[in-house]
C-alpha positions in Angstrom: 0.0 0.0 0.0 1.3 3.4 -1.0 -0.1 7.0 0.4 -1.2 9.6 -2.1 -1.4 13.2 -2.0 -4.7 15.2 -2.9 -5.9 18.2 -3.6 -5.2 19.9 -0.6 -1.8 20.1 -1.3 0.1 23.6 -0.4 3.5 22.2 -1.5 5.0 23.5 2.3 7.3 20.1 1.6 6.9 19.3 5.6 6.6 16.2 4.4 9.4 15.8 2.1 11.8 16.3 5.1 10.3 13.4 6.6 9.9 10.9 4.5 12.9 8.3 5.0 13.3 6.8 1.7 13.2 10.1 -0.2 9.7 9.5 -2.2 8.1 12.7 -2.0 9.1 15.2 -4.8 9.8 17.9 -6.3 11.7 18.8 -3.3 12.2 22.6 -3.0 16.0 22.5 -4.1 14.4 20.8 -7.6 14.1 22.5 -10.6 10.0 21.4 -11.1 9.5 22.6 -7.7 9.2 26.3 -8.9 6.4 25.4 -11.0 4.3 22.4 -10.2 0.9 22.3 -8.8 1.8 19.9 -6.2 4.0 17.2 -4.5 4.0 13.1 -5.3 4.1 10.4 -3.7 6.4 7.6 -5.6 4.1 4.7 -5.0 6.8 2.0 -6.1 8.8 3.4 -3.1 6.8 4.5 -0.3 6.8 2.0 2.4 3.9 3.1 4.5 5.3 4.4 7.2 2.6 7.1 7.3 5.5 10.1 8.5 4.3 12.5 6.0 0.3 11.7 6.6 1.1 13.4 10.2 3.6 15.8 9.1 0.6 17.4 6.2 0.2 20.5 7.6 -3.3 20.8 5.3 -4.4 17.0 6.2 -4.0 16.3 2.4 -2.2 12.9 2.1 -4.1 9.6 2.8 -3.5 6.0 2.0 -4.4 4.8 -1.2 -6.9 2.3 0.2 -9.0 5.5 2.3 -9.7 7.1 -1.0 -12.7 8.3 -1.5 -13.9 7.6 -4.9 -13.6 11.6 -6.1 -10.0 11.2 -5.3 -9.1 8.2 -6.9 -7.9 10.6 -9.7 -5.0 11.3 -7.9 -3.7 7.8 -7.8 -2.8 8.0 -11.6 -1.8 11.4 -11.0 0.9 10.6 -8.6 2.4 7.6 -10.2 2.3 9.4 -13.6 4.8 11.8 -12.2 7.5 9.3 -11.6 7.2 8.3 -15.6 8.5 11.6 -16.5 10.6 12.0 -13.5 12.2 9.2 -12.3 14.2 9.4 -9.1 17.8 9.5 -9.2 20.4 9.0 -6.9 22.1 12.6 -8.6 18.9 14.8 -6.9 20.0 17.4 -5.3 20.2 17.6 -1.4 17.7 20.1 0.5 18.5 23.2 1.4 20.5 24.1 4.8 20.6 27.1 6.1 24.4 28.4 7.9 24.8 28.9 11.0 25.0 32.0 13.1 28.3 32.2 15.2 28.0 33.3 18.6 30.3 35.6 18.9 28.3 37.9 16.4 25.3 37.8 19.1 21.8 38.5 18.6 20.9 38.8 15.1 17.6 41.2 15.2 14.9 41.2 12.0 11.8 43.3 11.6 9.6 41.1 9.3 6.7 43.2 7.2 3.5 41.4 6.6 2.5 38.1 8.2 1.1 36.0 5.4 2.7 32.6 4.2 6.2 34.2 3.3 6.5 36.0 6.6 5.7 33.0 9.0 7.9 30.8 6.9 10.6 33.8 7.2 10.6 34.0 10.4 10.4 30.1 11.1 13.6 29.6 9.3 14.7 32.3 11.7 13.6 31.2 14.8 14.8 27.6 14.3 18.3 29.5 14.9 19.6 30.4 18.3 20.2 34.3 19.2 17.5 35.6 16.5 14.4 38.1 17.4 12.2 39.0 15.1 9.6 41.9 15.2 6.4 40.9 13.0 4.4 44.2 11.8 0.9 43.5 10.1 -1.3 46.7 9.3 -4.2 44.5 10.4 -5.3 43.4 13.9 -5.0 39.7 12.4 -2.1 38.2 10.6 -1.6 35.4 8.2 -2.5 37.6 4.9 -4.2 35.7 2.0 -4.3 32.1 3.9 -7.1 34.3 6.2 -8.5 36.5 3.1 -7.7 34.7 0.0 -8.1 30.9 0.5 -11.5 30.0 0.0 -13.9 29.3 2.4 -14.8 25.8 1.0 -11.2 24.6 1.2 -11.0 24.5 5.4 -8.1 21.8 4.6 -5.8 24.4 2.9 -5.6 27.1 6.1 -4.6 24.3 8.0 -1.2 25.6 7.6 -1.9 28.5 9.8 -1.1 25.7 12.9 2.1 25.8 12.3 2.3 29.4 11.7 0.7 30.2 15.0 3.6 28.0 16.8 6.2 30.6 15.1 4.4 34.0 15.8 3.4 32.8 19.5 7.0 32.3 20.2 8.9 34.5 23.1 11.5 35.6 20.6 8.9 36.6 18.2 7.4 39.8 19.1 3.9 40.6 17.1 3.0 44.0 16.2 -0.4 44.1 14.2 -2.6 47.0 13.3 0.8 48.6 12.9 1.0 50.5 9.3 5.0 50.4 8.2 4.9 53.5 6.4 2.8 55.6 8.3 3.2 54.7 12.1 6.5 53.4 11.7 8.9 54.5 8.7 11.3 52.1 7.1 14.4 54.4 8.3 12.9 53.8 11.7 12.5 49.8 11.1 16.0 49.4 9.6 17.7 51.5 12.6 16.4 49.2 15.2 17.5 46.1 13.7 19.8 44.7 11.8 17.7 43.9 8.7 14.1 44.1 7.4 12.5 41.7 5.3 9.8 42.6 3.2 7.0 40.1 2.8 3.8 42.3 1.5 2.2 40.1 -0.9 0.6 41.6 -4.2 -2.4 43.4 -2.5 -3.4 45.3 -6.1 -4.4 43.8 -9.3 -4.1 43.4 -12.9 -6.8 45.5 -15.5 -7.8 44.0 -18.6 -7.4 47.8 -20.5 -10.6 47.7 -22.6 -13.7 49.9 -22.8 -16.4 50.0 -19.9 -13.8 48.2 -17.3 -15.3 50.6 -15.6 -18.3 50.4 -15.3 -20.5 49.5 -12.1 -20.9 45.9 -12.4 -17.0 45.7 -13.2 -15.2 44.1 -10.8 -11.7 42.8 -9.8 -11.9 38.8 -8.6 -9.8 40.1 -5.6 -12.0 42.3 -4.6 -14.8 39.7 -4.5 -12.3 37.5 -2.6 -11.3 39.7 0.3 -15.2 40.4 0.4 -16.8 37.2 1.4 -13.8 36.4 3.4 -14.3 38.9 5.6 -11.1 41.9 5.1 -11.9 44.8 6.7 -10.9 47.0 3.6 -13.8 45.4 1.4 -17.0 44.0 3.9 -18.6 47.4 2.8 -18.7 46.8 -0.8 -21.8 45.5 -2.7 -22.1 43.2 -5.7 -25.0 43.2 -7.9 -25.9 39.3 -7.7 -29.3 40.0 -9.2 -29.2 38.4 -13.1 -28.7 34.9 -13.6 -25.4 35.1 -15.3 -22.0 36.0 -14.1 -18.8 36.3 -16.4 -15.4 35.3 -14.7 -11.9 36.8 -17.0 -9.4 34.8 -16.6 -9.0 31.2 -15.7 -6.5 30.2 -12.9 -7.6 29.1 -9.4 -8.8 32.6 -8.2 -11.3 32.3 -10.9 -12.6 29.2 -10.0 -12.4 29.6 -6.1 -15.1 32.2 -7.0 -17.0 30.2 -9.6 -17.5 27.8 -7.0 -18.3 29.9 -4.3 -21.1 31.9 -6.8 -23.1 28.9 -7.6 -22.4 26.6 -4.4 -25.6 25.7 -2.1 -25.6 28.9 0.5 -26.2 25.9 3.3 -23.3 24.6 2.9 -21.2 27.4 2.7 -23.1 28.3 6.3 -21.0 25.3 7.5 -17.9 27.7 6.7 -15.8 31.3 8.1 -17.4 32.8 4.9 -18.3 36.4 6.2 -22.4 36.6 7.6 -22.9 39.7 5.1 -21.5 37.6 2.3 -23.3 34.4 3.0 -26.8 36.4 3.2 -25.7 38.0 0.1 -25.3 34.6 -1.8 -28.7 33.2 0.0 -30.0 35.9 -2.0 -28.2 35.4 -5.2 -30.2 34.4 -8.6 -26.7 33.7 -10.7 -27.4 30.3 -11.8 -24.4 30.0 -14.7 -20.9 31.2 -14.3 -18.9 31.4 -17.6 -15.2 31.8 -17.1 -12.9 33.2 -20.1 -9.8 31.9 -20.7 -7.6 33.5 -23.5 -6.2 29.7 -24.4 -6.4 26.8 -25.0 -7.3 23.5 -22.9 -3.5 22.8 -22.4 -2.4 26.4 -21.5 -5.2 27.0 -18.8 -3.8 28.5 -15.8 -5.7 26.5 -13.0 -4.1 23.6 -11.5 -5.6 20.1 -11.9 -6.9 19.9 -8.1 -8.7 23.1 -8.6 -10.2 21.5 -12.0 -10.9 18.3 -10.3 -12.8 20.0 -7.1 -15.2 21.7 -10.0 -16.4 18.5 -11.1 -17.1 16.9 -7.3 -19.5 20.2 -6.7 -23.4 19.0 -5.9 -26.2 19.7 -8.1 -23.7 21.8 -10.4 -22.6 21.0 -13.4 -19.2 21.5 -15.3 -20.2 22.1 -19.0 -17.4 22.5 -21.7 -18.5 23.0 -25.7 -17.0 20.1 -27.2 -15.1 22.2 -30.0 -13.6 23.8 -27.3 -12.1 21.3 -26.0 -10.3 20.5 -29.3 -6.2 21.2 -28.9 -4.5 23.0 -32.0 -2.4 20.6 -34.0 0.4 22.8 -32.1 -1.0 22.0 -28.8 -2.0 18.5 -29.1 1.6 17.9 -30.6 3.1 19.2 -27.2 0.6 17.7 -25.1 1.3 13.9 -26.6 4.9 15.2 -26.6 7.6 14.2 -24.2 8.4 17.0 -23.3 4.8 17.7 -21.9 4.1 17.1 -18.3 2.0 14.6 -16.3 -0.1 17.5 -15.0 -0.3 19.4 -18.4 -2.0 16.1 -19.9 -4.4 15.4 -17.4 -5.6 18.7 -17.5 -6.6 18.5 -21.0 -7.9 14.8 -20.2 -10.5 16.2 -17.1 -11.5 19.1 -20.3 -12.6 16.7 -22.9 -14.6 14.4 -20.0 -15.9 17.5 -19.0 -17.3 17.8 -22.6 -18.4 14.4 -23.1 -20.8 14.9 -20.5 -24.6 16.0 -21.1 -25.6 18.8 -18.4 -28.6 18.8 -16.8 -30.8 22.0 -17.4 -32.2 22.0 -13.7 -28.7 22.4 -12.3 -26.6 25.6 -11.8 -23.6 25.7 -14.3 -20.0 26.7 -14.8 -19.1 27.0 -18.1 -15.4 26.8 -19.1 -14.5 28.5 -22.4 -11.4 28.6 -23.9 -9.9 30.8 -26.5 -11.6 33.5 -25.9 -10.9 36.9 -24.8 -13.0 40.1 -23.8 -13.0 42.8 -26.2 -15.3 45.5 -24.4 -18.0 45.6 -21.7 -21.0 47.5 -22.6 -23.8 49.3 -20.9 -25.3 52.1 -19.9 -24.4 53.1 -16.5 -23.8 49.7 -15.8 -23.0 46.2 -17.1 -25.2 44.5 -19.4 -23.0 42.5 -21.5 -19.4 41.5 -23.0 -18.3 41.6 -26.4 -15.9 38.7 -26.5 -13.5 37.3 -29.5 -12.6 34.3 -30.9 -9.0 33.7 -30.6 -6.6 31.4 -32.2 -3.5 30.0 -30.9 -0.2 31.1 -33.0 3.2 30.2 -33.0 5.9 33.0 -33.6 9.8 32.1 -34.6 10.9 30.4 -32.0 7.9 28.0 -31.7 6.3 29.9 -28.5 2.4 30.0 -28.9 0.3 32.7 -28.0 -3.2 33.8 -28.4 -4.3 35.8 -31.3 -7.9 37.1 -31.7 -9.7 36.4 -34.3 -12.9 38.2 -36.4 -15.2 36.2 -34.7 -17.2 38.1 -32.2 -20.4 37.8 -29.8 -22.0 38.8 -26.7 -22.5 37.7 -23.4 -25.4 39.1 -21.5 -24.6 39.9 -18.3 -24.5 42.4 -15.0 -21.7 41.4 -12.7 -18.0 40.5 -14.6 -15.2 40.0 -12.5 -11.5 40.2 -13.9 -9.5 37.3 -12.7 -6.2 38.0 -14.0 -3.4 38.3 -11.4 -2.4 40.0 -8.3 -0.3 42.6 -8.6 2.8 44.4 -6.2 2.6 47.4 -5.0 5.3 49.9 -4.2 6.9 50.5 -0.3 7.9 53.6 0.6 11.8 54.1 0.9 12.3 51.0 -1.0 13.4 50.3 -5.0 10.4 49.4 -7.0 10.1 47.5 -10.4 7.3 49.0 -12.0 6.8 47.0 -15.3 7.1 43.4 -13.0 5.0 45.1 -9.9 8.1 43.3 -7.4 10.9 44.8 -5.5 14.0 44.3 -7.7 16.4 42.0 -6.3 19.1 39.1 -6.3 17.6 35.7 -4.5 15.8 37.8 -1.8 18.8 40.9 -1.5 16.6 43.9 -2.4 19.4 45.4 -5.4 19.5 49.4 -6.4 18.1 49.0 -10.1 20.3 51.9 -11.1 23.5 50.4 -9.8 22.6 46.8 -9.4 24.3 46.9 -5.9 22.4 45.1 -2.5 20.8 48.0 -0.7 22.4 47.0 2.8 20.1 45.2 5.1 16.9 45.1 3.1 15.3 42.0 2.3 12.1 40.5 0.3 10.2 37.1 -0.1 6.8 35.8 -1.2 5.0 37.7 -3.7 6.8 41.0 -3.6 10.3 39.0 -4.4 9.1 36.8 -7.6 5.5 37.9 -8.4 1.9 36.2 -7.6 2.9 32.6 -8.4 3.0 29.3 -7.0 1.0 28.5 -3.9 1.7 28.7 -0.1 4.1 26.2 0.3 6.2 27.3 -2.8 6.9 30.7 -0.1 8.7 28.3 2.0 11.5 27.5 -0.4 11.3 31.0 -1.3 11.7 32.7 2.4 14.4 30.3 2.9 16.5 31.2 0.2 16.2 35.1 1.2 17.0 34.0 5.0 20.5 32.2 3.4 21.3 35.7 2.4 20.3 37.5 5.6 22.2 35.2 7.3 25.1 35.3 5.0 25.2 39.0 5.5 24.7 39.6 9.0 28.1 36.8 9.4 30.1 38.4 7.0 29.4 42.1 9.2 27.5 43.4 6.6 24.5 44.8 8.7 24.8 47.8 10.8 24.1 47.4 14.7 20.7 48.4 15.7 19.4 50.7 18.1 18.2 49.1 21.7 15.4 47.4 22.0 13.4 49.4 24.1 13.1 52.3 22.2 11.4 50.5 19.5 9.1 49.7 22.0 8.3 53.7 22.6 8.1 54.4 19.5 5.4 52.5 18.3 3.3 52.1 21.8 3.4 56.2 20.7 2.5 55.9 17.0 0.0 53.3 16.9 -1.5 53.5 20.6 -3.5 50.4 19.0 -1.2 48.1 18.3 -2.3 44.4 18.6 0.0 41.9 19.8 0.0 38.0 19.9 -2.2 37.6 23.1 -4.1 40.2 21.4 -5.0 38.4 18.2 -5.7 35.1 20.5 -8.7 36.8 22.2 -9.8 37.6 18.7 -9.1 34.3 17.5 -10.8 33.1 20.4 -13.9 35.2 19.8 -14.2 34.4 16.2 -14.4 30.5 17.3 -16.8 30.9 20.3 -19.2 32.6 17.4 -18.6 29.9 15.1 -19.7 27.2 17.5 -22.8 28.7 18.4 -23.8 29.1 15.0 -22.3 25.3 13.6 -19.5 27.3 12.1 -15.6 26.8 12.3 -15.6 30.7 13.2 -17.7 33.6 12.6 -14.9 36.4 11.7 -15.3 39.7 12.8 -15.6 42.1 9.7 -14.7 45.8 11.0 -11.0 47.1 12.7 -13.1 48.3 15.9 -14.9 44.4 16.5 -11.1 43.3 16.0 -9.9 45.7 18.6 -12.5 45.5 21.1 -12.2 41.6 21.1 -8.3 41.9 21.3 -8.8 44.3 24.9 -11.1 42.1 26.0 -10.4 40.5 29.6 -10.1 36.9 29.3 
């Protein structure tokens, strides 16, 4: 018997440093791991000792003989990997980190943000001796987009925030949230009291499409509609017109269908969830009865992962309808795709496409439509939306062989009132700190923030996550990626390349003066707290509290 991994998957590799017999890969130091949509289980190796079932952070690994029968899928997916990739006895070891010599003495970091990138920043940190780290959050909750971007319907996924609490609650991690870095604390300030500052932001903005009425009321961005029913303080205010039976989706990776789902999903069962109260009566409310999601290409260049694809197609009295001449590859495509050079992953994605179109959908049910090859050209109303003009595309090669997405003369309209663009996250800029425009990251060399004008480290500045290589991967691709920028850190603060910081205490000064209403990590435990109390009196896992002033009145509250 073998164990398989499933779609809960957030590629943290936990489990890859415990397996004994090295069956778990890619492994963060391999080359696939910057761009696979999971981890596998080599089933002609794994000897069921069952290490990395209670390793899984996200509860996503179970032996192959607990399947249920939706994830059965993942049996083929798992041993197909090993086809293409056999193991090797040349794969590289994982990465270790150097160690700090104690004659240097405490090595201090101020760590910006608190989503996945910043707890695995600061866990790579704390697993050395003589390191404190200062965690700053402008919100009175941490753990960024596992809190406001994962969707509800995916409780396995924020699973990983257990072993982000043990890092933040520890007594050399001191948690400052509700504390703006830019505005109640500069970044002069932060650098002057430690020795370096990592920046681990995310990509709060987003990506427009550029075409007439983007505008438009009716218009908008997926992450907008994300942070809304999960409950971020920024967005519980805003209102989205739910009201015609259609809604149209741009883009097609797993933001888009996280929201797909969460549009046309039973409202009772997504009462069994932390989705936000003022979202969930919202969607009790809701008429949209089809979804249609646009993607610009083709079957075998959709941006979703297969777990996300397959999770479509387990939904309840929903069905996944695909136009059969959709679903057709290009002869450049399908050339690739039965290829060897294609991978496992790419073929099964356009395998679970062409079932999808096989299948007869029932008109009683709601729907999600997946089209391919085609692109909004405009969104026309009034004073709101009514409807999309969209374009056929076709799929061109250039020179080099590289295929892209052409449209085409072959136009018609989709009658809708709500589109939502789902086409990336984007960075935003820090103040005080180099910024790379045209990419939307921080410019810099493996997690050293570089001067773009001189290409030189700018001393004791640091990123990871999202700011340091763009919005891609999942959560556990952050932990390769912190760990790579705490090497350098490291590196630096040995060689006596970091100034000495100011003491202690007058950090403390500063910011009790600056931001009187600073939360720290007992604080966020009585709003944890609260948020879980609510939830089990209404059959939730939590009922989040929506507004900064909830947040803060739970965090004073006597215990």
């Amino acid at each position: 018997m073998a164990y398989v991994i499933t779609q809960p998957c957030c590629n943290d590799a936990s489990c890859v440093d415990v397996c004994p017999v090295n069956c778990i890969h890619p492994t963060p130091d391999e080359k696939p791991f910057a761009s696979t949509e999971m981890l596998y289980i080599d089933p002609d190796i794994c000897i069921d000792c069952g290490a990395c079932v209670e390793e899984c952070p996200v509860e996503a690994i179970y032996a192959e003989n607990d399947l249920d029968e939706v994830d059965e899928p993942y049996l083929d997916i798992n041993a197909q990997y090993y086809t293409k990739h056999p193991i090797g006895p040349d794969w590289p070891e994982p990465l270790k980190l150097p160690q700090i010599d104690a004659a240097l003495g405490t090595l201090h970091v101020a760590v910006v943000g608190s989503g996945p990138a910043a707890c695995y920043a600061a866990m790579e940190l704390t697993a050395k001796p003589r390191v404190e780290i200062d965690i700053f959050d402008r919100l009175p909750t941490p753990y960024g987009l596992v809190r406001a971007g994962v969707a509800p319907d995916h409780p396995g996924t924020k699973g990983v925030t257990d072993q982000f609490r043990s890092v933040v609650g520890k007594r050399t991690v001191h948690c400052h949230f509700n504390v703006n870095v830019g505005t109640d604390v500069t970044h002069e300030e932060l650098l002057a009291h430690h020795h370096a500052v990592i920046y681990a932001v995310g990509a709060a903005g987003d990506r427009e499409l550029g075409i007439p009425g983007e505008n438009l009321a009716g218009s908008h961005a997926a992450t907008e509609f994300v942070a809304w029913y999960n409950g971020h303080p920024d967005y519980a205010d805003r209102t989205f017109d739910l009201s015609g039976e259609r809604a149209v989706i741009v883009g097609n990776g797993n933001v888009a269908l996280d929201v797909a789902r969460i549009l046309v999903t039973d409202p009772e069962i997504l009462a069994t969830t932390d989705l936000a109260d003022h979202a969930l009566e919202a969607l009790r409310a809701s008429n949209i009865r089809e979804v249609v999601i646009l993607g610009r290409r083709g079957p075998a260049q959709a941006a979703y992962t297969n777990p996300e694809l397959l999770a479509l197609g387990r939904m309840p009295n929903v069905d996944v309808v695909v136009d059969p001449e959709e679903a057709v590859l290009d002869p450049a495509s399908r050339a690739f795709v039965d290829g060897d050079d294609a991978e496992p992953w790419q073929r099964h994605k356009v395998r679970q496409v062409e079932e999808f179109a096989r299948r007869t959908a029932d008109p009683a049910k709601k729907r999600i439509v997946l089209r391919f090859l085609t692109s909004p050209l405009e969104i026309l109303g009034t004073d709101a939306v009514e409807s999309v003009r969209i374009a056929k595309n076709e799929m061109v090669a250039d020179a080099s062989g590289r295929l892209s997405a052409k449209p085409s003369d072959d136009t018609s309209t989709l009658h809708t009132g709500l589109v939502l663009r789902s086409i990336g996250y984007r960075g935003q800029p820090v103040a005080g700190i180099p910024f790379d425009d045209r990419r939307g990251v921080i410019p810099n060399e493996n997690g050293r923030v570089i001067d773009p004008e001189t290409g030189a480290p700018v001393p004791g500045v640091y990123v990871a996550g999202w700011i340091k290589r763009g919005p891609t991967g999942v959560i556990g691709t952050n932990k390769y990626c912190s760990a790579e920028t705490v090497r350098m850190l490291i590196d630096d603060f040995s060689a006596g390349r970091l100034d000495a910081p100011a003491d202690r205490e007058a950090l403390d000064r500063l910011i009790a003066e600056r931001a009187p209403d600073a939360v720290d990590f007992q604080g966020w435990q009585r709003i944890d707290k609260t948020e879980r109390a609510g939830g089990r009196a209404a059959g939730r896992t939590r009922t989040k509290l929506i507004t900064i002033e909830s947040m803060l009145a739970a965090a004073r509250a006597e215990t």
